[in-house]
SELOPA-87726 format. One line per field, with one value per residue (C-alpha): residue number from 0; residue in one letter; x, y, z. Coordinates in steps of 0.1 Angstrom, whole numbers. Layout:
# SELOPA-87726
nr	NUM:...
rest	A:...
px	X:...
py	Y:...
pz	Z:...
This chain:
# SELOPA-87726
nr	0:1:2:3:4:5:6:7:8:9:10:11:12:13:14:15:16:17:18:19:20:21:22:23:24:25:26:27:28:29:30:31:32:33:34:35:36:37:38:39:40:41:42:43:44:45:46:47:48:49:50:51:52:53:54:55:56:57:58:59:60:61:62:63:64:65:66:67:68:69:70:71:72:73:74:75:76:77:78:79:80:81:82:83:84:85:86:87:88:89:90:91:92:93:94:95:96:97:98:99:100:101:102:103:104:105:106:107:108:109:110:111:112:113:114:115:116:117:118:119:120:121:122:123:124:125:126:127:128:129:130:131:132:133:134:135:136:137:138:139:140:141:142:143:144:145:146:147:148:149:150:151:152:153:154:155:156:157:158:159:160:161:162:163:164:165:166:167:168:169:170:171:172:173:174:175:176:177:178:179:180:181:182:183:184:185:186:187:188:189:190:191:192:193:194:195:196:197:198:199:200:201:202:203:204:205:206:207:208:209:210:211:212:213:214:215:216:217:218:219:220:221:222:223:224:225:226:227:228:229:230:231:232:233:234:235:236:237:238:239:240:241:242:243:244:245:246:247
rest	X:X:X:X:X:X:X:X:X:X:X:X:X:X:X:X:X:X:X:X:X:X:X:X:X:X:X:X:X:X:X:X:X:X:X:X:X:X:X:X:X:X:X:X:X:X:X:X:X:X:X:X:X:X:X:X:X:X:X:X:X:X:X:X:X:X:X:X:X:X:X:X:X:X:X:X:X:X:X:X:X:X:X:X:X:X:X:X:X:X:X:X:X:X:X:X:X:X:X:X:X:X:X:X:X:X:X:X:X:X:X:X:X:X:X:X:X:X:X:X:X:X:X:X:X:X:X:X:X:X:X:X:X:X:X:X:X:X:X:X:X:X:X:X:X:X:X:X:X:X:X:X:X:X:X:X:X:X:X:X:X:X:X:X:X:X:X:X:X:X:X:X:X:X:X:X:X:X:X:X:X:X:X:X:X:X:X:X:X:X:X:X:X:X:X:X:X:X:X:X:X:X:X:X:X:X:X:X:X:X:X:X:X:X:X:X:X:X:X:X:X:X:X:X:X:X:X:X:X:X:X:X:X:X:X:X:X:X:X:X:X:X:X:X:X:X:X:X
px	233:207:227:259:237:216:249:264:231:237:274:261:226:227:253:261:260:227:216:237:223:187:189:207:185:153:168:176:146:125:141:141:102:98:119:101:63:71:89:124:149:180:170:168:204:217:206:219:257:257:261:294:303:285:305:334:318:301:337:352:317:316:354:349:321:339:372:352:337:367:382:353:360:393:387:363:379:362:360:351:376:377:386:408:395:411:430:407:428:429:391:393:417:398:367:379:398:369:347:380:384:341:340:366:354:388:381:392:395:413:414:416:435:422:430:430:465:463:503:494:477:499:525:507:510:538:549:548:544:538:518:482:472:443:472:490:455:443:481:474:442:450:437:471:492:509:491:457:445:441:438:455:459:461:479:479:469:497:491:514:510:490:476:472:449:421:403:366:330:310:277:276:249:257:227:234:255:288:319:355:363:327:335:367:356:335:353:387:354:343:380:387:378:387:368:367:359:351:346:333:345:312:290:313:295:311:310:318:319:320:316:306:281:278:266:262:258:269:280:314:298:282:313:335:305:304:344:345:323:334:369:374:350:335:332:337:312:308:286:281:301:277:246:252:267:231:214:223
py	830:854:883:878:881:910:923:924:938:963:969:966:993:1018:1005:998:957:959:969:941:913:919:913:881:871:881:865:830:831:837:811:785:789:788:756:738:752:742:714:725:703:717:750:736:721:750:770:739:741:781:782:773:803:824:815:826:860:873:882:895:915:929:934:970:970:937:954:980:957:945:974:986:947:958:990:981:968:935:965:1003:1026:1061:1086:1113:1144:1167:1197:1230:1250:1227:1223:1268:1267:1241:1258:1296:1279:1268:1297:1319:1295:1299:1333:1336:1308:1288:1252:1229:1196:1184:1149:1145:1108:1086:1049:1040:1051:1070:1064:1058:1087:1107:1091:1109:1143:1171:1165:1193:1184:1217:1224:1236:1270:1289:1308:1274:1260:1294:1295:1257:1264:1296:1291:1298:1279:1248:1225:1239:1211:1179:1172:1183:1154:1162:1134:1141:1183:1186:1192:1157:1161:1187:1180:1146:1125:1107:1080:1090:1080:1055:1067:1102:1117:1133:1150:1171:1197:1180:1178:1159:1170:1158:1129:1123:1135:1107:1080:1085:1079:1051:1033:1045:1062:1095:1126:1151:1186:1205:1239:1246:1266:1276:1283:1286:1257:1238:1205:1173:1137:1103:1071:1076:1100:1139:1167:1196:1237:1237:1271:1274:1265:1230:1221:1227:1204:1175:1173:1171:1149:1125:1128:1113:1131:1100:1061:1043:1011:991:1013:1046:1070:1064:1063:1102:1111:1104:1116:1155
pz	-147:-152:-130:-155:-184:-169:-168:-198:-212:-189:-201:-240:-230:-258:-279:-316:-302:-285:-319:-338:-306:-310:-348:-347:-317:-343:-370:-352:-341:-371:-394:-362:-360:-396:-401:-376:-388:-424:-417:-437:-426:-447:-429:-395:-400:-415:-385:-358:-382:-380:-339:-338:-365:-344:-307:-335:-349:-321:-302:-337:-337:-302:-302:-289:-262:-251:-243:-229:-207:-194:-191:-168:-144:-143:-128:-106:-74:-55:-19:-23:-23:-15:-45:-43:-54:-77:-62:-60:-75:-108:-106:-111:-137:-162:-155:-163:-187:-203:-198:-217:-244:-252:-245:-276:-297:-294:-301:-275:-265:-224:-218:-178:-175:-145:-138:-173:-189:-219:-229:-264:-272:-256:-279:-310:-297:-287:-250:-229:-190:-175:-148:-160:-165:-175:-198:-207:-220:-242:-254:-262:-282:-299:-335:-348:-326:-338:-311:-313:-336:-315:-280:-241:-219:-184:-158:-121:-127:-154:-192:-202:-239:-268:-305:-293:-320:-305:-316:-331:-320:-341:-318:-321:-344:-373:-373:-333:-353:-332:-355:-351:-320:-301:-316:-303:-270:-267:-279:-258:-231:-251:-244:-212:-179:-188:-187:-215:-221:-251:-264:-297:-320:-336:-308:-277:-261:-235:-230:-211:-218:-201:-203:-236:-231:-234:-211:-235:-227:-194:-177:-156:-123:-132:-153:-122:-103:-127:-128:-90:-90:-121:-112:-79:-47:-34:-34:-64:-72:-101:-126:-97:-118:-149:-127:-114:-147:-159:-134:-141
């Protein structure tokens, strides 16, 4: 019992509901002890009567990091299993993609789909399912193209889809100068296994997202690194992916 809930601490570690769970577990705890010091027995009741509201809140509460977590059980397989790394060639092309698109402050935003299926996003953009190009991707962007404004979702090394709309962040600073787009980076990563990548428009920083996290100003050599890495190149276990995401 202590492993399970070792784990889904783990699963809830700096989250929005880790947050929301240690105030509940302060406030339970702080009106049980004053109840029983001051002898208040309408309190202690009222406390005893609220537990069963609580076993129905707390999943209407944690909705999000609790389809999160099992969308992260059912991706992790009971055996390890061998990734399959990302073609080379694809690897080149998002990175000097990448560098293009910040060397000309074109905002951009390339969703790289992995087990998770990303169908209904997709859904919201423009379907294009062409193979993917450094050109394709800077057409893509171009400030005064019709599809620059949203996001590229890439399945199995093709662009699937363009100006796809992207579900925003709840977590990401306001403060860390990171608009819309950072924001959606992170939470498409928030609901699935994907990897993002993201140019801005102001600065012509690049960076990349997973797992709910960001790796900010990174050059074209260590993007084309961390996507080989993230994006298949060796053996899955439960929770490895984060741990070397973190790690660099």
């Amino acid at each position: 019992m202590a492993f399970i809930f070792y784990l889904l601490l783990l699963l809830l570690q700096g989250t929005v509901a880790m947050t929301l769970l240690r105030g509940i577990a302060i406030l339970v705890a702080f009106t049980f002890i004053l109840g029983n010091a001051l002898q208040l027995t309408v309190l202690n009741w009222l406390v005893r009567a609220s537990f069963t509201a609580l076993l129905v809140a707390i999943p209407i509460i944690f909705q999000p990091e609790l389809r999160r977590a099992l969308e992260r059980i059912g991706r992790t397989s009971l055996r390890e299993a061998v990734g399959v790394s990302p073609a080379e060639g694809l690897l080149d092309v998002l990175a000097r993609a990448c560098r293009r698109l910040a060397d000309r402050r074109y905002g951009a935003l390339i969703v790289l789909e992995r087990e998770t299926g990303l169908q209904e996003y997709v859904d919201t953009g423009i379907r294009v399912d062409a193979a993917t190009s450094a050109e394709l991707l800077m057409s893509i962007f171009f400030p005064n193209s019709p599809l620059h404004d949203g996001a590229a979702i890439l399945r199995n090394g093709r662009i699937i889809a363009a100006s796809c709309v992207l579900p925003l962040s709840e977590e990401v600073p306001r403060h860390a100068g990171l608009g819309t787009r950072h924001r959606a980076a992170v939470g498409v990563t928030e609901k699935s296994d994907a990897i993002s990548l993201v140019v801005s428009e102001e600065s012509g920083e690049i960076s990349l997202a997973s797992n709910g996290r960001m790796i900010r100003s990174l050059d074209e050599a260590r993007l084309k690194r961390l996507v080989a890495r993230l994006y298949g190149g060796e053996r899955r276990r439960p929770f490895g992916a984060l741990r070397n995401f973190l790690k660099e």
